[in-house]
Structure formats: C-alpha cells, structure tokens
C-alpha positions as CSV (number, residue, x, y, z in Angstrom):
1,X,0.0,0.0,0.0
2,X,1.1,3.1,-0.5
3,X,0.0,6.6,0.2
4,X,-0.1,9.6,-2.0
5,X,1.1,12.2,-0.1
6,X,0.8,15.5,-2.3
7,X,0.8,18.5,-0.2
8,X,-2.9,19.3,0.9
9,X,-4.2,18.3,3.4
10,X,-3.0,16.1,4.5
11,X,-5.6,15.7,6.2
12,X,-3.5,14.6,4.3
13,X,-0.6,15.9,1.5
14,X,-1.6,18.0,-1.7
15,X,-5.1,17.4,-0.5
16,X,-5.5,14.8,1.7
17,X,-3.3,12.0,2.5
18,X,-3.5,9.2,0.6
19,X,-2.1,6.3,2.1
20,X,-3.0,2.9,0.5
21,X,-0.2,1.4,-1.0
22,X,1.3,-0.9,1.2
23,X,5.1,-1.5,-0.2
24,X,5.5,2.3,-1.8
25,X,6.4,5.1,-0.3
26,X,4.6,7.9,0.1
27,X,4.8,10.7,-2.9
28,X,2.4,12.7,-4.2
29,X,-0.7,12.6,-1.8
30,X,-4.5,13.5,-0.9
31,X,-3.4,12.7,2.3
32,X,-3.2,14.6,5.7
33,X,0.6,15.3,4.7
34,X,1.3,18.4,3.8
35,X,4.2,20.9,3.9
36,X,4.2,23.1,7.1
37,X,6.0,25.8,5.3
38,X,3.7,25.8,2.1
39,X,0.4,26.2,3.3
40,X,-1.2,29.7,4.7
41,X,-3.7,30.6,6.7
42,X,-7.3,31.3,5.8
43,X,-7.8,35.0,4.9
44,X,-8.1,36.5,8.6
45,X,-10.5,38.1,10.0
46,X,-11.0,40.6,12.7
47,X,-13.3,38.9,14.7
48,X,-15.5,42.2,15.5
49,X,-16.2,43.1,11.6
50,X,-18.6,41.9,9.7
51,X,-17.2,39.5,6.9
52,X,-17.9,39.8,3.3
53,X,-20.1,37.1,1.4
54,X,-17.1,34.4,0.6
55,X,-16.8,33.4,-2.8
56,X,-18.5,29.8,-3.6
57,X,-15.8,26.9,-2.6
58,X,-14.0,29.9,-0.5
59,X,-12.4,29.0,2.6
60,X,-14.0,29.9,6.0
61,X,-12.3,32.5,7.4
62,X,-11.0,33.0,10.7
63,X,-10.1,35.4,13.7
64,X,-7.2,36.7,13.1
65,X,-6.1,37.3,17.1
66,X,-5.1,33.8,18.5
67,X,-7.2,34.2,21.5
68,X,-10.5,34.4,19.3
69,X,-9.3,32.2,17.1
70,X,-9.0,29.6,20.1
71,X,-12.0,30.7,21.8
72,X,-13.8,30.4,18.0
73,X,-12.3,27.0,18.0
74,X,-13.9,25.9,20.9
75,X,-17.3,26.8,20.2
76,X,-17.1,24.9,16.7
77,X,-15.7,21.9,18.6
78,X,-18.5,21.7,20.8
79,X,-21.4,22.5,18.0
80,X,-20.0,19.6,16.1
81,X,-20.1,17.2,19.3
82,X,-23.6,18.4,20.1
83,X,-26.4,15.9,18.0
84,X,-28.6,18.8,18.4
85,X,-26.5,21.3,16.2
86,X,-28.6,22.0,12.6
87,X,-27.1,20.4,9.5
88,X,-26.0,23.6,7.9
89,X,-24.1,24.9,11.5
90,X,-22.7,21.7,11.4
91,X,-21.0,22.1,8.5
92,X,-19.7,25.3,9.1
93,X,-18.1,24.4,12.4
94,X,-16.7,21.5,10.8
95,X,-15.0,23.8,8.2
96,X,-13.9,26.4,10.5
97,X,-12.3,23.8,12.5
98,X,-10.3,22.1,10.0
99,X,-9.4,25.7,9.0
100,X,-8.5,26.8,12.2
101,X,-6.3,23.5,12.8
102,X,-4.2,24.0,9.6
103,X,-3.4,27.4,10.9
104,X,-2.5,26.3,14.3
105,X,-0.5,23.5,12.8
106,X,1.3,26.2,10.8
107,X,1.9,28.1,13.8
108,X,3.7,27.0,16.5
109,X,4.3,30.1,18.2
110,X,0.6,30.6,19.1
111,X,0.4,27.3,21.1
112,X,1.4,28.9,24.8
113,X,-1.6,31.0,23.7
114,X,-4.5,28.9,22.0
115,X,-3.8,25.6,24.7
116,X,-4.3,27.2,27.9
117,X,-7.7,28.4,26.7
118,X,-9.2,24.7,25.3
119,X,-11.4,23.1,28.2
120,X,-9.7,20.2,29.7
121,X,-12.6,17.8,28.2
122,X,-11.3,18.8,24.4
123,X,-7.3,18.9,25.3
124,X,-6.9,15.8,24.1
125,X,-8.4,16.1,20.6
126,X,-7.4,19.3,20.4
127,X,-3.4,18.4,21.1
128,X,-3.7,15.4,18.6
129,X,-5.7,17.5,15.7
130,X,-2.6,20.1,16.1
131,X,0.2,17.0,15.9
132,X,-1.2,15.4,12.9
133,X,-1.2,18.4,11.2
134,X,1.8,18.5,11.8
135,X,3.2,15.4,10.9
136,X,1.2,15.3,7.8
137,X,2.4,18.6,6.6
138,X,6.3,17.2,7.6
139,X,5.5,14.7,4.5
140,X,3.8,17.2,2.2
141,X,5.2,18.5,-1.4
142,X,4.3,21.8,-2.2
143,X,3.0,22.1,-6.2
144,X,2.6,24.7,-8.5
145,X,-0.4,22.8,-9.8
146,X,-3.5,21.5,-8.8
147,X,-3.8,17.4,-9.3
148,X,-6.1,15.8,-11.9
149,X,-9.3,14.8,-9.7
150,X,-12.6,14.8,-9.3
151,X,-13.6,15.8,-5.8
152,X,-17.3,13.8,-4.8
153,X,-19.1,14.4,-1.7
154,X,-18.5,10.9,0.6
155,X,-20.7,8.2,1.1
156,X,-23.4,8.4,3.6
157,X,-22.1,9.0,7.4
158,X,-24.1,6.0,8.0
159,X,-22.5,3.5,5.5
160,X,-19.0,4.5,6.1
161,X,-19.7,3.5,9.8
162,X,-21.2,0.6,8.9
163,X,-18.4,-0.9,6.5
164,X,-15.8,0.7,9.4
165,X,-17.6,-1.6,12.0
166,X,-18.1,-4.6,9.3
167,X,-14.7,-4.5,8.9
168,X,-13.3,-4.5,12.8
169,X,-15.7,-7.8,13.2
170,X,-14.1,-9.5,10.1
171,X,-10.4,-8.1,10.7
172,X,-10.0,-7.2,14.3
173,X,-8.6,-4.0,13.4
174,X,-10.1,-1.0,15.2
175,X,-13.0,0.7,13.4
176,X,-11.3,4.0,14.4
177,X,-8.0,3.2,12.5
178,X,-9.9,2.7,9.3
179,X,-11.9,5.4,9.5
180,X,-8.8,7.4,10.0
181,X,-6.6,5.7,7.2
182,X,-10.0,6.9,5.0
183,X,-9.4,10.3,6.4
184,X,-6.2,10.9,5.8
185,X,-6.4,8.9,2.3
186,X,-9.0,10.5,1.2
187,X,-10.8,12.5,3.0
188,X,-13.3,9.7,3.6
189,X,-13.8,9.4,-0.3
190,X,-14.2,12.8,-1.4
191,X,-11.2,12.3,-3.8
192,X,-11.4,10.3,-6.8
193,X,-8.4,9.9,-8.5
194,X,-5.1,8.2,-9.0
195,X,-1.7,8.7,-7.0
196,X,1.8,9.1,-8.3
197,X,2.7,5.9,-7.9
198,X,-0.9,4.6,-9.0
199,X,-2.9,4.1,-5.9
200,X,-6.4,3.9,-6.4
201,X,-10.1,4.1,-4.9
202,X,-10.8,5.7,-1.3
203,X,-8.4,4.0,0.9
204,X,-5.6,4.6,-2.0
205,X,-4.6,1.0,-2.7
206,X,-2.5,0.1,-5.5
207,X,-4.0,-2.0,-8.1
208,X,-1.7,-5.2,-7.3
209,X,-2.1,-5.2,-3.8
210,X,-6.0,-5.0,-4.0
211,X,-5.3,-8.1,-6.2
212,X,-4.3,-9.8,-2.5
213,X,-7.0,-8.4,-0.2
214,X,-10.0,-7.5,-2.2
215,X,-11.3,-10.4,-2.0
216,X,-12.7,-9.8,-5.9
217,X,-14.2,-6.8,-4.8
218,X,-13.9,-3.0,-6.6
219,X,-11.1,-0.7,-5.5
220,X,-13.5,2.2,-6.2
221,X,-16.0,1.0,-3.8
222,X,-15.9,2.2,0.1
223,X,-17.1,-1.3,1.4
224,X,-14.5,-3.3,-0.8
225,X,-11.5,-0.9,-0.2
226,X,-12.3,-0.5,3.9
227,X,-12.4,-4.3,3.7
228,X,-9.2,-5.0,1.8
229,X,-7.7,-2.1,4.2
230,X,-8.7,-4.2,7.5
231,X,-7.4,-7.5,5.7
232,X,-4.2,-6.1,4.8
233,X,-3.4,-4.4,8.3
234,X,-4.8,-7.6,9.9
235,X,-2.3,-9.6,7.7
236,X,0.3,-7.1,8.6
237,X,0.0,-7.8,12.2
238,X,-2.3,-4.8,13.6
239,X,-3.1,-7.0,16.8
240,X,0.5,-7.2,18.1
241,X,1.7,-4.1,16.3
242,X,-0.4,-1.4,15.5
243,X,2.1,1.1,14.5
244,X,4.0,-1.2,12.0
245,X,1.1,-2.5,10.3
246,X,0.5,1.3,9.4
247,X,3.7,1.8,9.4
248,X,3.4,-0.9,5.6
249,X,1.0,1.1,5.0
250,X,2.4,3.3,4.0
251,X,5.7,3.9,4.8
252,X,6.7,6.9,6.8
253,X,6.7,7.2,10.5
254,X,4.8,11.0,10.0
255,X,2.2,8.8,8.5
256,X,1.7,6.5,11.6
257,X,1.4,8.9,14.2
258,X,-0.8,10.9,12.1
259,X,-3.1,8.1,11.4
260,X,-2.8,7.0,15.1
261,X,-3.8,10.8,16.5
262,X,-6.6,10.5,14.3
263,X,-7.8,7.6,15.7
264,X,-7.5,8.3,19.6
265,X,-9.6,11.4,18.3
266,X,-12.4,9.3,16.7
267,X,-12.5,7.0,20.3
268,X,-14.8,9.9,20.7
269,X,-17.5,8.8,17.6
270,X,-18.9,12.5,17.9
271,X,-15.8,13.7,16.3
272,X,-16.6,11.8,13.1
273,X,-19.5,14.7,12.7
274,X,-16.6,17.0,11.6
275,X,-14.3,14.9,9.8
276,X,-16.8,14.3,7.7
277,X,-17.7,17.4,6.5
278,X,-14.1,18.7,6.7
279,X,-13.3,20.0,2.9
280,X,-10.2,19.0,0.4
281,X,-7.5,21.2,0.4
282,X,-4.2,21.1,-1.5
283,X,-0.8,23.2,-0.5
284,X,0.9,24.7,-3.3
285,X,3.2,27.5,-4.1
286,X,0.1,30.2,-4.1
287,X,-0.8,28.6,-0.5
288,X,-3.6,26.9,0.9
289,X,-6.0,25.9,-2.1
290,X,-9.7,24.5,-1.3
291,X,-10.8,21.8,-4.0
292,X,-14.8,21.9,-3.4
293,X,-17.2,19.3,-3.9
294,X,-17.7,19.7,-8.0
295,X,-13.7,20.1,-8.9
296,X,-12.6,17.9,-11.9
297,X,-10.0,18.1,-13.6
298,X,-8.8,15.6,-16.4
299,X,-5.3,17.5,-16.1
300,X,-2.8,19.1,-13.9
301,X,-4.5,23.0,-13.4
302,X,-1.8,25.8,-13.1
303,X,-2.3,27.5,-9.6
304,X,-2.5,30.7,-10.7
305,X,-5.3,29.8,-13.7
306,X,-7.5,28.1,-11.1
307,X,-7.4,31.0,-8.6
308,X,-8.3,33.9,-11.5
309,X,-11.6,31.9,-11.3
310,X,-11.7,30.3,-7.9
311,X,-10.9,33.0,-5.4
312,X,-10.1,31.9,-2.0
C-alpha cells in the first residue's frame, strides 16, 4: 500500500493523504501530509467586523487574534459534538475547524496562547488535531499545480460507519483506525483519483495489492477498499503491532502517528461529525487551495489559472 502524499491536506498531503499502497512510499498525496511551510492561513478576519459574502468553494475565514481564534475554535468543537447542532451549522463548524487547525499547525508560536484556553474535556483532541497536522504537513510536497481529480461528496455518514464496523468484526482491526486511514487517504472518499505511484479508490490501494485483499471486490468501492484495508493491516499484524502495520501502509513514521492521533480522536465517535464534512484542500506555491465538492479536472491546473476563477 502506499499513500499519496501530495501537499494538501494532509488531512492529508496535496489534498489529503493518501495512504493505500502498502510497499511504496509515500509521494504525491490527498493525504493529511502536507508541507508546514507551504500552506497559509485562511484569509483572517478581525473577529469584531462583519465578513464579506465568501466566494463559492471559499475557505471559511478566521479570527485573526489567536485568543479568538481559540476561543472560536472551541465553540465549533463543541457545536459539532452536540447531536442537536442543525445540519448547515454543522457544516460550518466543521470547516472552520479544520481551518482553524491548519493554521494552528502552521503556527507553533501561538500554542502557549491557543492551549491554555481549550477546556480540559477537548485537550486531548485538540493536542492530537494540532500533531497530525503536523506530521502530515512534515510529508507534504508543495505544487505549483493543482492534481487531476474529481472531488465527490463521501458516502453516507451512515454506510462508512457501517463498512468501518463490518470490517473490525471481520479483521480485528479498530474501526477507528480505518476510519482514519479513510481520512487521511481521502478525506473519507471525497477524492477520486489516481496517485503518483498509481494508488487507487478511497483507501488509496494500489492495483496489485488490491489483487491480494480485495477479495474480488472493486477498488473504487468504500465497502470493498475498507475491507481489503482491514485484511491487509490484519495480515500485517495490527493485533500485536499497530504502528508497524500502518507503518506498511504506508511507509513513513509522520504517517503512523498521524493516522494514530486521528484515531485516539475518533475514540470519541462525535468527532466523526466533523471529519466528515471537513473540505479537500491542497498546498501549493500560491498557499492553501480548497478543492470543493464539483472540482474535476482531467489535467494538472496551473495554480495561478484556477485562482483567477476560484478566489479563496
């Protein structure tokens, strides 16, 4: 498996991080790796104006005093744990926190500010958001171009829990960890498209090693590739070694304890609410570049051509 690392997200990489290839290592990626140094923060925003109308597929934008943006941060973090929060609040507290993490991530400077102010119940998910941001962006490659995807809304919250779950009673190997592999891959399915090295469908498997654990299933298909994904880590040891099961993966220590902070996080199955509706983003040369729901592209896209139509 291998993952495809571009310089997004993450996250995961360009994108996201895409890490489904077991015996490649990681390159260009949708995954949660991305460059530190390459991406920017989210337009800021002094938290007592009124902000402008953003631009369709705009990024949210945030605070820009680290004590609002914390305190901003907390509020999203507890709308998207709240089952009572309206769909469309949801998603904006779901975007503003991914957001807001990237920024933190990119920041280290503002910790001794933005920490002391997270309640003690959200310290945790808060610490191991920041650190796979980091770690992801440690394996990121900064592009002048944008990749040649299509970017689809996921599959039903439902269903991805459901083949998540299938999969830890076939495999053994913690729902969470799957979910997060997706994640980080990915972004739970919202990128279609092909790494460098050739990985393929939402858990970013390549071709011959779906061969193996696929079970003559479709590497497109969520159900098939979170399947193949438990087999593999199963076959790879997950009981006795969690970290070097990932670690084949895909292979890059960054990756693992990205992958593993995202999991502790989802022990908490609210949290899923906003990983699910977190957006795609890829880190270039021009910054931080949101890839909406609706972006396809057959062919690289120059940075600069996208963003004279797609302001951020």
């Amino acid at each position: 498996m291998r993952t495809r690392l571009w310089t997004l997200v993450p996250a995961t990489v360009l994108i996201a991080v895409t890490a489904c290839a077991p015996t490649s290592s990681p390159t260009a990626s949708t995954s949660t790796a991305h460059s530190p140094a390459a991406s920017v923060p989210a337009t800021p925003m002094d938290s007592t104006t009124e902000p402008a109308a953003d631009p369709a597929g705009a990024q949210p934008r945030l605070a820009s005093d680290p004590v609002q943006l914390a305190d901003d941060l907390v509020a999203d973090e507890l709308a998207i744990r709240d089952p009572a929060t309206p769909e469309d609040a949801l998603v904006a507290a779901a975007r503003r926190q991914q957001v807001a993490y990237r920024a933190i991530g990119r920041h280290p400077e503002w910790d001794a500010v933005i920490r002391p102010r997270i309640p003690a119940t959200l310290t945790e998910a808060y610490d191991r958001n920041v650190d796979a941001r980091r770690q992801l962006a440690a394996m990121a490659h900064v592009r002048d171009t944008l990749p040649a995807w299509r970017i689809v809304p996921p599959a039903p919250a439902d269903e991805l829990l459901g083949y998540y779950h299938e999969a830890e009673a076939a495999t053994g190997v913690g729902w969470n960890y799957l979910a997060a592999i997706n994640l980080v891959e990915t972004r739970l399915g919202s990128i279609v498209g092909l790494s460098t090295a050739g990985a393929d469908g939402p858990m970013q498997f390549l071709p011959s090693t779906f061969a193996g654990y696929g079970d003559g299933g479709d590497i497109r298909s969520p159900h098939d590739s979170i399947m193949a994904a438990g087999r593999y880590l199963a076959a790879n040891g997950f009981s006795a070694d969690p970290d070097h099961a990932i670690y084949r993966y895909n292979h890059a220590d960054q990756y693992v304890a990205a992958v593993k902070d995202y999991a502790a996080v989802l022990a908490d199955p609210a949290s899923f609410a906003g990983y699910y509706r977190w957006d795609v983003y890829a880190v270039t040369t021009d910054g931080d570049i949101v890839l909406p729901i609706g972006y396809d592209a057959d062919a690289p896209i120059p940075v600069g051509e996208y963003l004279a139509t797609h302001p951020q």
